[in-house]
C-alpha positions as CSV (number, residue, x, y, z in Angstrom):
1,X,0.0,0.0,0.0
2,X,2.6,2.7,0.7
3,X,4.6,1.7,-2.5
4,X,1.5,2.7,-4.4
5,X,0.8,6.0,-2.4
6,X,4.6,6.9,-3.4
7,X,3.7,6.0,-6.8
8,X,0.9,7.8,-7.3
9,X,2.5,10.8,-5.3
10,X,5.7,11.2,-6.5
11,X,5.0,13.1,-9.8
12,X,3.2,15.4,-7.9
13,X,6.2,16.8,-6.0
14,X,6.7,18.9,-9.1
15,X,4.4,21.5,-9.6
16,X,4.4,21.1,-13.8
17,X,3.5,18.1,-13.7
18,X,0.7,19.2,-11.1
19,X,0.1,21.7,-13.8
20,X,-0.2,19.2,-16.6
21,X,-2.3,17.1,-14.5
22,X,-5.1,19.8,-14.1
23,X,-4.8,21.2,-17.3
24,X,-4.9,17.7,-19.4
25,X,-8.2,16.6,-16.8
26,X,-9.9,19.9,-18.2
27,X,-9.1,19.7,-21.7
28,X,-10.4,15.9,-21.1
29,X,-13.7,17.5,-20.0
30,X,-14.3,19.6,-22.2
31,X,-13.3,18.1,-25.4
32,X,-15.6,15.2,-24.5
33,X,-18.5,17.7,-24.0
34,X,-18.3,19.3,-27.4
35,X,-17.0,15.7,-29.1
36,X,-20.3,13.9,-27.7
37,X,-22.1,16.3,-30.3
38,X,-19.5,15.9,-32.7
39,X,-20.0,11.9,-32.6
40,X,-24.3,12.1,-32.7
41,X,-23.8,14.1,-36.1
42,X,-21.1,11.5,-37.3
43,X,-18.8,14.7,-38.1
44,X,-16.1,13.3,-37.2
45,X,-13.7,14.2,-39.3
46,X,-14.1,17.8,-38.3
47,X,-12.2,17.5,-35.5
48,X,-9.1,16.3,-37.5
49,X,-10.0,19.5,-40.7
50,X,-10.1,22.0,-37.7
51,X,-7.2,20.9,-35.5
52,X,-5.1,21.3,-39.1
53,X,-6.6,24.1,-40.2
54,X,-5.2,26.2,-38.0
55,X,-1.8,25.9,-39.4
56,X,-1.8,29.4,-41.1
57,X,-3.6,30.8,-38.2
58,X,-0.4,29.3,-36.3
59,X,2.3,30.4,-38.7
60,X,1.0,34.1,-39.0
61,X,1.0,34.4,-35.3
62,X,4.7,33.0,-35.1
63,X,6.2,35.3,-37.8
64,X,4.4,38.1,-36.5
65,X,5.1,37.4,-32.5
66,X,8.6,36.3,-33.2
67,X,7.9,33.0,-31.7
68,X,5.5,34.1,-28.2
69,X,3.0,31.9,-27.7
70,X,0.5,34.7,-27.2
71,X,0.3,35.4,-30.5
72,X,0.6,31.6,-31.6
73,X,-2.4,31.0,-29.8
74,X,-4.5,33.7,-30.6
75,X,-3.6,33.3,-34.6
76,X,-4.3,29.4,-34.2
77,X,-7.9,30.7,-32.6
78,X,-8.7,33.2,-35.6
79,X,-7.7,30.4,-38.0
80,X,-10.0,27.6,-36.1
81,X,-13.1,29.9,-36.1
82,X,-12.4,31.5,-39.8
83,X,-12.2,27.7,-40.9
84,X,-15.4,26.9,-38.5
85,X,-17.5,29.5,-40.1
86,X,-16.3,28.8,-43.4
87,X,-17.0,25.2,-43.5
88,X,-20.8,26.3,-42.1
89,X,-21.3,28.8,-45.2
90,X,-20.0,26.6,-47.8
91,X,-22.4,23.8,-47.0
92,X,-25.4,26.0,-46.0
93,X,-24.8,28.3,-49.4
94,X,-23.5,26.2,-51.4
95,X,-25.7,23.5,-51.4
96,X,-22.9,21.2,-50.6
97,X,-23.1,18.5,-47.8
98,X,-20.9,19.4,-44.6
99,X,-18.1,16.8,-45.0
100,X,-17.8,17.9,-48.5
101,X,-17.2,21.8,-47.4
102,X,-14.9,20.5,-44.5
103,X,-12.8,19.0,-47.1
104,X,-12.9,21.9,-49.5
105,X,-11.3,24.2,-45.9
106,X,-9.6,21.6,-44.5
107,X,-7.5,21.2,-47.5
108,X,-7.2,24.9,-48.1
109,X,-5.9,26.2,-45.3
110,X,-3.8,23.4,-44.5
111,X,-2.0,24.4,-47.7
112,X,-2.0,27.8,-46.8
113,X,-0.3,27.0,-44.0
114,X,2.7,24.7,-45.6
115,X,3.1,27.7,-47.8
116,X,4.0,30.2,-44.9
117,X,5.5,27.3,-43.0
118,X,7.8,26.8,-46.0
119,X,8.8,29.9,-46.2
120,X,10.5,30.0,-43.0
121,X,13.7,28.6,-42.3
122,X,14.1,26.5,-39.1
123,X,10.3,26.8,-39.1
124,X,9.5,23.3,-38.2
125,X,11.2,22.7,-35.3
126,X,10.2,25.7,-33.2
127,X,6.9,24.4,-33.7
128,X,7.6,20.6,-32.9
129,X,5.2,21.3,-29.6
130,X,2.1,22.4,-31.9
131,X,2.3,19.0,-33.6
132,X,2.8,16.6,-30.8
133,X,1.5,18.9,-28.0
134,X,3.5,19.9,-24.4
135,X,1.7,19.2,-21.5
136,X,4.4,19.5,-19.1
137,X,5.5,22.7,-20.5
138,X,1.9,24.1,-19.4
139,X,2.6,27.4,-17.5
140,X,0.7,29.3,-15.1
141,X,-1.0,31.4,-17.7
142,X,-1.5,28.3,-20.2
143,X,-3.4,26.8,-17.0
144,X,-5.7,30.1,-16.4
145,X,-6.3,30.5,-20.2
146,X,-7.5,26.8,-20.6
147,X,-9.7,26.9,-17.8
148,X,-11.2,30.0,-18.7
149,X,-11.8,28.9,-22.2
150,X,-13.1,25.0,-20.7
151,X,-15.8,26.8,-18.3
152,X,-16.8,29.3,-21.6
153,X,-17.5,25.9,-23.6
154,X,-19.4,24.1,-20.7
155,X,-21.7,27.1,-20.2
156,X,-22.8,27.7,-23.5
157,X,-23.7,24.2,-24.0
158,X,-25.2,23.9,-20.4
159,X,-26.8,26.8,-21.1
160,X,-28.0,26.0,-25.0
161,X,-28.6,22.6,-24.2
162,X,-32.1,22.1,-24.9
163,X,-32.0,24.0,-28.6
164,X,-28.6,21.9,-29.3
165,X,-30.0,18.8,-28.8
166,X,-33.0,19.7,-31.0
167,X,-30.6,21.0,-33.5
168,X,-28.5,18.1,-33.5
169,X,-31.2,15.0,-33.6
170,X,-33.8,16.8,-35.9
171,X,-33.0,20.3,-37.6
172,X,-36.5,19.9,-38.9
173,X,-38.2,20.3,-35.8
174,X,-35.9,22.7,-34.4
175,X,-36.8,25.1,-37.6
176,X,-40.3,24.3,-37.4
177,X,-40.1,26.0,-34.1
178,X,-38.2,28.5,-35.4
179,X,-34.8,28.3,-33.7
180,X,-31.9,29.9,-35.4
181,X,-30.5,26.2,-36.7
182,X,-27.5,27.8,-39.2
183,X,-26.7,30.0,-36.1
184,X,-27.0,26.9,-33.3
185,X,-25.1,24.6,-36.2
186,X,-22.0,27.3,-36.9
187,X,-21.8,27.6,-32.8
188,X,-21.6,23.9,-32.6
189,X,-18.2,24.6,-34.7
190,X,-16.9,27.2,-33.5
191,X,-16.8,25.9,-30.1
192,X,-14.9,23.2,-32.1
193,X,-12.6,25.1,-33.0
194,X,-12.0,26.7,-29.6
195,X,-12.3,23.1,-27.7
196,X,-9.2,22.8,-30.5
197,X,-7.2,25.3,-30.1
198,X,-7.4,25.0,-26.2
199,X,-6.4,21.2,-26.3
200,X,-3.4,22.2,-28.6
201,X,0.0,21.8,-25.7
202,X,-2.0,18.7,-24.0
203,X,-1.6,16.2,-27.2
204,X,-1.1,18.2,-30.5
205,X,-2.5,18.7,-33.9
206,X,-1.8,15.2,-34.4
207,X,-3.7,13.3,-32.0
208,X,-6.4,16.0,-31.1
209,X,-9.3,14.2,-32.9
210,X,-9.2,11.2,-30.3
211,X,-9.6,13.3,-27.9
212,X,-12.5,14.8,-29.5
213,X,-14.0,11.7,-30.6
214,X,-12.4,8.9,-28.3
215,X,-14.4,9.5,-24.7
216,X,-17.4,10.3,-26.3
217,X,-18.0,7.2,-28.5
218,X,-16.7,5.2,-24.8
219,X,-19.5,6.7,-23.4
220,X,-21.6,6.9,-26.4
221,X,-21.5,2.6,-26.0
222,X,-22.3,2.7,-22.5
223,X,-25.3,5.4,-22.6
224,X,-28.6,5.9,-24.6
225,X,-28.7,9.1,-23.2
226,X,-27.4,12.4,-24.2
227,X,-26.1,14.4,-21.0
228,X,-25.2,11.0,-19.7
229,X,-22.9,10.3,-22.6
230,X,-21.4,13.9,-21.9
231,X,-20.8,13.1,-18.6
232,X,-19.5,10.0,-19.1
233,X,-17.2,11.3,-21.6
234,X,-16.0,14.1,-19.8
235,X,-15.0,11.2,-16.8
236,X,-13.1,9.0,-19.4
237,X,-11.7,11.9,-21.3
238,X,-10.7,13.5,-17.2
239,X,-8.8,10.2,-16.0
240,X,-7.6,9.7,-19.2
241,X,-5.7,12.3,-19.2
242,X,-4.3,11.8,-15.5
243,X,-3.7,8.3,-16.2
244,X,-1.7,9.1,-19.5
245,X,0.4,11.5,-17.6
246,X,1.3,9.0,-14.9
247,X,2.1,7.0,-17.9
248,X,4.0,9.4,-19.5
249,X,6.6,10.1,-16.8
250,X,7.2,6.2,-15.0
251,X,7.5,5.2,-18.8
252,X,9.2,8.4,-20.7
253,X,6.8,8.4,-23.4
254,X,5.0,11.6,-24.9
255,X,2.6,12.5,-22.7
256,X,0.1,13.5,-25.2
257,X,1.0,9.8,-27.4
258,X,0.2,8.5,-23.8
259,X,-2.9,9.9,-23.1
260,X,-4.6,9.1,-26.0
261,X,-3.1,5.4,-25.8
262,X,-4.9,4.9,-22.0
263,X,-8.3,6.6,-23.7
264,X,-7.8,4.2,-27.2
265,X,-7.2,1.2,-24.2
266,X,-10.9,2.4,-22.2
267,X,-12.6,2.2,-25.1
268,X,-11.4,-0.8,-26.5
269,X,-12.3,-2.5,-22.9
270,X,-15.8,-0.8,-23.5
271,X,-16.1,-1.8,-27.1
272,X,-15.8,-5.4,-26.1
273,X,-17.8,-5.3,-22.7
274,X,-20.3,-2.6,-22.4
275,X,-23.5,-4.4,-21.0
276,X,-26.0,-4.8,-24.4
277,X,-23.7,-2.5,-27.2
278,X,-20.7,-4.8,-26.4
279,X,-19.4,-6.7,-28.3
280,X,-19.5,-9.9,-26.6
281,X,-22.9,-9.1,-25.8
282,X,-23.5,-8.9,-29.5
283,X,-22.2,-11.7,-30.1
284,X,-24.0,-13.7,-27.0
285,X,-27.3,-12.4,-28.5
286,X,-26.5,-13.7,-32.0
């Protein structure tokens, strides 16, 4: 028993890892509260268009700021919700379906960004922690910001809840009652995009759609309910992200590789358990 209490409190003897530990539990949170509307809609792959579709918002924001992450962070935000709303007009307007304007941006701006990226020398590796994400580097300051931003996201949904539900299972209805659907659909993106950019230092451009998409469909398995799900999700997504951390550090591993490896290994677990969607459940039924 006391060789596990040193285990478990070891890492926190360091305050950046204490730090990392907070800060990856609420991007876990809050990525599973906006991803359990992403995974209903089956729009998936927006989470992977928007995290790399920031890239020119990201390489703007270094050449102008010299490399400060203030400006890294607040280009990568402009980019996310210029992308979010332009992925909304394109398949409103256009007559398009969604996935087929989040390719059309996705691939857009994600050029755009290789093209400013290209252009400057040694570019790449200053921005090695935008790719595959920092969690211990998370400052004081990263900390405040993330929480501040986390809390924005759960109120609006807590607060919307009701017409975002309607929008998300039957648009129909919800215009029939005259709800503002384009308006409730583009803020379903653009807190996306923030959920995004937020998550960014925890595990990177790379792996930020499993955290967007992983927890929820866990929970998604294990609930027929929608603020279950979300509050499920947030819990697997939270001690996720603590578990990937202890991982990270007794193991030397990425953290962010880490995180999403304990989340990939919940939902596998689920996938094969979870009482009635499980699939040896399934396959006891058949």
């Amino acid at each position: 028993m006391a060789e596990l209490i040193e285990l478990v409190a070891a890492p926190l003897r360091y305050p950046f890892v204490v730090r990392a530990l907070v800060t990856a539990s609420i991007v876990g949170v809050v990525c599973a509260t906006v991803g359990s509307f992403v995974v209903l809609r089956g729009t998936a792959f927006l989470g992977d268009a928007l995290s790399h579709a920031i890239l020119p918002g990201v390489a703007v924001g270094y050449v102008l700021g010299g490399g400060a992450r203030g400006p890294l962070v607040l280009g990568a935000l402009a980019a996310a919700i210029v992308a979010a709303l332009g992925i909304g007009a394109i398949s409103r307007r256009g007559g398009l379906k969604e996935d087929t304007a989040i390719g059309i941006v996705f691939a857009g701006m994600f050029a755009l960004g290789i093209a400013v990226i290209s252009s400057q020398r040694g570019y790449a590796v200053d921005l090695s922690h935008i790719l595959f994400g920092n969690v211990l580097g998370v400052s004081r300051g990263d900390l405040a910001l993330t929480a501040a931003a986390g809390a924005g996201i759960v109120a609006v949904v807590v607060l919307l809840y009701k017409e975002l539900v309607l929008v998300t299972f039957d648009p129909v209805q919800a215009a029939t009652l005259r709800l503002p659907v384009a308006r409730l659909q583009t803020l379903l993106l653009v807190l996306t995009a923030i959920a995004i950019v937020v998550s960014l230092q925890t595990v990177g451009v790379g792996l930020m759609v499993a955290m967007l998409v992983t927890p929820a469909a866990t929970a998604f398995l294990l609930t027929r309910r929608l603020a279950a799900m979300i509050a499920l999700g947030a819990a697997v997504g939270a001690l996720s992200a603590v578990a990937g951390i202890y991982v990270s550090y007794y193991a030397d591993v990425a953290s962010g590789a880490a995180i999403v490896l304990v989340c990939t290994a919940v939902f596998g677990v689920v996938f094969v358990a979870a009482p009635g969607r499980g699939w040896l459940w399934r396959k006891r039924g058949g």
